[in-house]
C-alpha positions in Angstrom: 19.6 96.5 98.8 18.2 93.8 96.6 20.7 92.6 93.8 19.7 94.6 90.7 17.7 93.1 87.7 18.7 93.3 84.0 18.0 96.7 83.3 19.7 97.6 79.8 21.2 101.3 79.1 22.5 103.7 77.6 26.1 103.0 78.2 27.6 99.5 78.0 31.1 97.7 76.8 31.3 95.4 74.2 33.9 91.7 73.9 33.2 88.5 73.4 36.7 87.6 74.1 38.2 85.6 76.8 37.7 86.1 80.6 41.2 88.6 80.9 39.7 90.6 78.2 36.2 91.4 79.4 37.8 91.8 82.9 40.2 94.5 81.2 37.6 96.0 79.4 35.2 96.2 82.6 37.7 98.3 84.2 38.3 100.3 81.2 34.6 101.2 80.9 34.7 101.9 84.6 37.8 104.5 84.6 36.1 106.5 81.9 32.5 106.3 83.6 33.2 106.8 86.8 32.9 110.5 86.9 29.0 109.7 86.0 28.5 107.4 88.3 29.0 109.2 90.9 27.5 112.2 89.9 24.5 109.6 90.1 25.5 108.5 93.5 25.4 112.1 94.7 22.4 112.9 93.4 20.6 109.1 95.1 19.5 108.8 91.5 20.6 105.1 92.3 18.1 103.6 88.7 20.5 106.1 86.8 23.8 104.5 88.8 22.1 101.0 87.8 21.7 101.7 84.8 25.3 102.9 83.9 26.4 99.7 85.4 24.0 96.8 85.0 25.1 96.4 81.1 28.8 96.8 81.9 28.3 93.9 84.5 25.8 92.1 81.4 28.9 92.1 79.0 31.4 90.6 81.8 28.9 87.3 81.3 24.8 87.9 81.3 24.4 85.7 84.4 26.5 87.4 86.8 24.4 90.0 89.4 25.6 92.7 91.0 24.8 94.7 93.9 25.7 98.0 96.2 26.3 97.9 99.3 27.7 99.6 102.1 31.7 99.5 102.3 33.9 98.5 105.1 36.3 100.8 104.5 34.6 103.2 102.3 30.9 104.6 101.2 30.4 102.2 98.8 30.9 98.4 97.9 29.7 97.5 94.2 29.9 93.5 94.8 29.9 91.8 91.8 29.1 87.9 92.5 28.3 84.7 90.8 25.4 84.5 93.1 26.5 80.7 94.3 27.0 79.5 91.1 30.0 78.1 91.1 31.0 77.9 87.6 31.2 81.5 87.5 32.9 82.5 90.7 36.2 82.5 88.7 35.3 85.1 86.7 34.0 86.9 89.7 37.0 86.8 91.6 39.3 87.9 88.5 37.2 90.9 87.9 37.7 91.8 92.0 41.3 90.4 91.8 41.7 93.5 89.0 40.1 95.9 90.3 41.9 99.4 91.1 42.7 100.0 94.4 39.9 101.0 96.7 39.3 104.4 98.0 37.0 106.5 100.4 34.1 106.1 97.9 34.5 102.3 96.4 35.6 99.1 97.4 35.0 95.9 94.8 34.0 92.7 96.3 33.6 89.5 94.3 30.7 88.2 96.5 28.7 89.2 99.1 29.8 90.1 102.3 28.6 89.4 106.0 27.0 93.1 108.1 27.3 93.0 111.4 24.0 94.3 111.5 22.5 92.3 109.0 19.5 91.5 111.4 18.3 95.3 111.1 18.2 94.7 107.3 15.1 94.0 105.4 15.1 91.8 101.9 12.9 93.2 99.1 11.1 90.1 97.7 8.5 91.1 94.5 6.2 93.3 96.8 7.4 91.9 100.2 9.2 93.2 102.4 10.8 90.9 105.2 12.3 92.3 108.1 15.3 89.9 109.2 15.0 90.5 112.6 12.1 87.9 112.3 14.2 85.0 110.6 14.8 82.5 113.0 16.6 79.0 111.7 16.8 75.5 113.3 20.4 74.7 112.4 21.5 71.1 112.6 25.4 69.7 111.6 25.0 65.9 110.5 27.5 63.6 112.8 30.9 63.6 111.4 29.7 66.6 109.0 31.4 69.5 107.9 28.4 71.6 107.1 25.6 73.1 108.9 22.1 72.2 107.5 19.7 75.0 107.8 15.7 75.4 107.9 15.0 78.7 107.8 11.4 80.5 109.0 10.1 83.8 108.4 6.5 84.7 109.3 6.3 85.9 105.7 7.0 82.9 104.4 3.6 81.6 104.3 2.5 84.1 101.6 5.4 83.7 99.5 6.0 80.7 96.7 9.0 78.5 97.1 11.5 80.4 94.9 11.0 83.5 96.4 11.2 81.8 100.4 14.8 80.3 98.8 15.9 83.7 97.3 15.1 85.6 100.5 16.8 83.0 102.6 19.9 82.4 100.1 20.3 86.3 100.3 19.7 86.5 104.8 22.5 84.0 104.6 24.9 85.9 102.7 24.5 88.9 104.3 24.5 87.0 107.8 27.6 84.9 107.0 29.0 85.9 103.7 28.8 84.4 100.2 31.3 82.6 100.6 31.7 81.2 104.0 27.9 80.1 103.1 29.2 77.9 100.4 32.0 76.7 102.7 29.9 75.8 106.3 25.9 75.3 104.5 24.9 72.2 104.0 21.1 72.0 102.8 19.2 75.1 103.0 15.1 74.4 103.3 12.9 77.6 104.0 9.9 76.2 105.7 6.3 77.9 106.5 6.1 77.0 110.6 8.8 77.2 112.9 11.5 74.4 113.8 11.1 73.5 117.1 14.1 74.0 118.3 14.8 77.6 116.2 16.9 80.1 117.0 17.5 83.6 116.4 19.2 84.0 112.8 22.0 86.3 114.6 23.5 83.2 116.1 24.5 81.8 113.0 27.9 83.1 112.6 28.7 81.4 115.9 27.4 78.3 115.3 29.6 78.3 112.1 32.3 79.8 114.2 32.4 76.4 116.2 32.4 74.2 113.2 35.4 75.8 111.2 37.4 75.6 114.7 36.7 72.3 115.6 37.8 71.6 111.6 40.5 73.7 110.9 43.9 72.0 110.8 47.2 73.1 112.6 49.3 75.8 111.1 50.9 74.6 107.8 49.0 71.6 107.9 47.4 69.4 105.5 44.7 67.3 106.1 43.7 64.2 103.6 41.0 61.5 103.8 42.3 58.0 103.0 38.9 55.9 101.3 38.1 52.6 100.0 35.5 51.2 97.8 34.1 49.9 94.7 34.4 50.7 91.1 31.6 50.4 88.7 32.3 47.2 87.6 32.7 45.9 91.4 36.9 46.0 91.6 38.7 47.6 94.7 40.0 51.3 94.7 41.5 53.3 97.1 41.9 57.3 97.0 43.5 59.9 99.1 41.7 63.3 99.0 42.2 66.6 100.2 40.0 67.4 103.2 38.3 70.0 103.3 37.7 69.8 99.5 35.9 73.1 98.5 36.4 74.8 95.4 35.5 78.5 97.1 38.7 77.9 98.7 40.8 78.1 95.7 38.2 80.6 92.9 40.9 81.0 91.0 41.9 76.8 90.8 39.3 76.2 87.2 41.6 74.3 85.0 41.5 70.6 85.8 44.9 68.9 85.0 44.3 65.1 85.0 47.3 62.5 84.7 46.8 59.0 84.2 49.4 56.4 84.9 49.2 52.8 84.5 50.9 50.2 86.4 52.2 46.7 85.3 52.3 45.0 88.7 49.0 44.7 90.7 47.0 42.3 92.9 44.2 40.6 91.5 42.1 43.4 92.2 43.9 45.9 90.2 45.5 47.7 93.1 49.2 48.6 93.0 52.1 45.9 94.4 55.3 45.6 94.4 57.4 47.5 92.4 54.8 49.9 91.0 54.1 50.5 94.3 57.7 52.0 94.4 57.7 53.6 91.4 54.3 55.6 92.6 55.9 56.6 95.5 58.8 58.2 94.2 56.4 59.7 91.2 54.3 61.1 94.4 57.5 62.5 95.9 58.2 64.2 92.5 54.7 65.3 92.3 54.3 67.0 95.8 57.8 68.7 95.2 56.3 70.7 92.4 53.5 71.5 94.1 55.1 72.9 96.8 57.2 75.4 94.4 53.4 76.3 93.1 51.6 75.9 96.0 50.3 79.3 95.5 48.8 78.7 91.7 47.7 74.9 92.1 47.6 71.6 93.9 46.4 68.0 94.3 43.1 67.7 94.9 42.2 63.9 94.8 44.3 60.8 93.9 42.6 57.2 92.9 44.4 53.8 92.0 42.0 51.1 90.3 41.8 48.9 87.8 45.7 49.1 87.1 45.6 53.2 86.8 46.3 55.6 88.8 44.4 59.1 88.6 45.8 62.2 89.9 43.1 65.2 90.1 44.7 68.6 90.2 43.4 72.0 89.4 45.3 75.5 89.1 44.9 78.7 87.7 45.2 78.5 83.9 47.8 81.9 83.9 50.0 79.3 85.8 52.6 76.5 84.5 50.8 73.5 85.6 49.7 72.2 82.8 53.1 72.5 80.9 54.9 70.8 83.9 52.7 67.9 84.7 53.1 67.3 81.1 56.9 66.9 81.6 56.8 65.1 84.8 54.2 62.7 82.9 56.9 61.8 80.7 59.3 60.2 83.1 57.1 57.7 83.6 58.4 53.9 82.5 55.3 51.6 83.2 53.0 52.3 80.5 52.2 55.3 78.4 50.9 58.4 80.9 47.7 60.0 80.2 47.3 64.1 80.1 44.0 66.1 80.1 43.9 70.0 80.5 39.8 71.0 81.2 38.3 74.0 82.4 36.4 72.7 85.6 35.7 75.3 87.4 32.5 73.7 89.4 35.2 70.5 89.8 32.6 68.4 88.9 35.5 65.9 88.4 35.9 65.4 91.5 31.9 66.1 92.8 32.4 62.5 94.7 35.0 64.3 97.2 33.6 67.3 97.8 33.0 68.5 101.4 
C-alpha cells in the first residue's frame, strides 16, 4: 500500500512542544483511539482508519509519512518513517522506540521494512500501477566502495515523469531491502527508461547487498577507523581519523553534535601536532575513549581532525544522555590553550558530510 497523503480529519492531537512531548502525546491519542481504529480496520474502511491517523502522524511533524503494512508478527504494521530524510529519522525512531508493546493486531516500525515477497507487490504511482515483478536493476559497487549504485528499469517507466520513476523506485527498494539497510548499502539510485545491459532481476538485490555488508563488516567487538591526509582550505596539512563505516542510520538516536576544540602550542611548520602536544593528545585520547566506552551505548566519536594548531573532535549522542555535560568537564583539564565546546542538534551530521560512507 502506497504511503498515505495528507488527508486532514476529524480527530487529531495538538503540541508544539519538544520531540518527547509530541511522541507522548502520539501515544496518548493512540490509547484512547484505538478502539476506533480498529473498528475501521474490521470493517476495510481503510480512508476512515487514514483518516483517524494521518493528522495524529501530521502533529508528530507535517513531513513525516506513514503507512500500513502487513506485520511480521502480527496483522498489522503502522510504519511511521522519515521517508529517507534524514533529519527526521530521529524523531521516527523515538516515536517507535515508545511505542506500547506489540500485539496480534499492531506492530510499530519506524521505517519501512523489507517483504519477502515484495516482487508479488505492485506500487500505486498517480494512476499507474507497476507490477514489481517487472523491475529489473543493473547494480554496480564502485572499486573500494561501500555502496551499491543502482539503475533501476520498469517497462512503465517510459510513461511516467522523473519524480514519479524515483518515488516508485525509492519505495521497490524499501520494500525490497528495507528503509534502512537502503540508506546503509545504496549508493546512487537513477531510474532509467531502457534496460541496463547487464540488468538483473530486482529479487537479487538483497544478495548482492548481502555480499557487500559481509565482505565490510568488522570482527566481533571491533572497530574499524580510516586514517586520511590532506589539505585545508588555505593549503596547510591535516590529518583525521574517522569512524568507518560512518552512517548516521546506524546510530538514529546519535542527533546532538558535541564538538571540542583543543589547541596545541607545539607543531611543525605545518600546524600538525609535535612533541609534547603530541603527548598531551594522546593521553587526552586515552581519557576520551574511556568515557566513551562507559557510554558506548548513548554516544561516540565519530571523526577526529588536527590542523592549523587545533585539534577537532566530532562526537554525536543522544541528547537524553550526559555527553554534553561530561565532555564539558574533560574539556577543562586541558593545559595548552583554552578548549572549545559546541552542543548542536545535527541530526543529518552534516558536520561531518566529508566522512560519510
Amino acid at each position: 500500500m502506497r504511503l498515505f497523503e495528507r488527508l486532514g480529519g476529524e480527530d487529531g492531537i495538538g503540541g508544539t512542544g519538544g520531540q518527547r512531548d509530541r511522541v507522548s502525546a502520539f501515544w496518548a491519542w493512540w490509547q484512547e483511539t484505538r478502539p476506533r481504529v480498529d473498528s475501521r480496520m474490521a470493517a476495510d474502511d481503510i480512508h476512515g482508519m487514514a483518516q483517524l491517523v494521518d493528522r495524529a502522524v501530521w502533529a508528530l511533524h507535517p513531513d513525516l509519512k506513514w503507512e500500513l503494512a502487513p506485520g511480521k508478527e502480527a496483522a498489522h504494521a503502522l510504519v511511521v518513517t522519515a521517508a529517507g530524510d534524514a533529519e527526521l529519522r530521529p524523531l521516527a525512531h523515538r516515536w517507535a522506540a515508545a511505542a506500547p508493546e506489540g500485539d496480534l493486531v499492531w506492530e510499530f516500525h519506524p521505517s519501512r521494512q523489507a517483504d519477502p515477497r515484495a516482487t508479488e507487490r505492485t506500487v500505486r504511482v498517480d494512476e499507474d500501477t507497476l507490477k514489481l515483478d517487472k523491475l529489473t536493476l543493473g547494480l554496480r559497487v564502485p572499486r573500494d566502495g561501500s555502496r551499491v549504485d543502482v539503475l533501476a528499469y520498469h517497462p512503465a517507466f517510459a510513461d511516467l515523469d522523473e519524480i514519479d520513476r524515483m518515488d516508485a523506485t525509492l519505495i521497490a527498494l524499501d520494500w525490497l531491502l528495507g528503509e534502512d539497510e537502503v540508506a546503509r548499502w545504496v549508493g546512487e539510485i537513477t531510474p532509467v527508461t531502457f534496460e541496463p545491459i547487464d540488468a538483473v532481476a530486482a529479487a537479487h538485490l538483497p544478495a548482492v547487498v548481502a555480499d557487500l555488508a559481509a565482505d565490510l563488516a568488522p570482527g566481533a567487538g571491533e572497530e574499524q577507523w580510516a586514517l586520511l591526509e590532506g589539505l585545508t582550505g588555505s593549503g596547510t596539512p591535516l590529518t583525521a581519523a574517522a569512524r568507518h563505516p560512518l552512517r548516521p542510520v546506524d546510530h538514529p538516536l546519535f542527533d546532538q553534535h558535541v564538538a571540542i576544540t583543543l589547541p596545541y602550542r607545539h607543531r611543525d611548520e605545518g600546524g600538525l601536532p609535535t612533541g609534547d602536544s603530541v603527548t598531551a593528545l594522546t593521553a587526552f585520547d586515552e581519557r576520551l575513549f574511556a568515557g566513551l566506552l562507559d557510554r558506548r551505548e548513548t554516544a561516540l566519536l565519530a571523526v577526529h581532525v588536527s590542523a592549523e594548531g587545533l585539534r577537532f573532535y566530532h562526537l554525536y549522542a543522544d541528547p537524553d544522555g550526559d555527553t554534553a555535560a561530561w565532555a564539558k568537564e574533560l574539556a577543562k583539564g586541558w593545559n595548552e590553550g583554552k578548549a572549545g565546546l559546541a552542543v548542536t542538534a545535527d541530526p543529518a551530521w552534516t558536520a561531518v558530510a566529508h566522512f560519510l560512507t
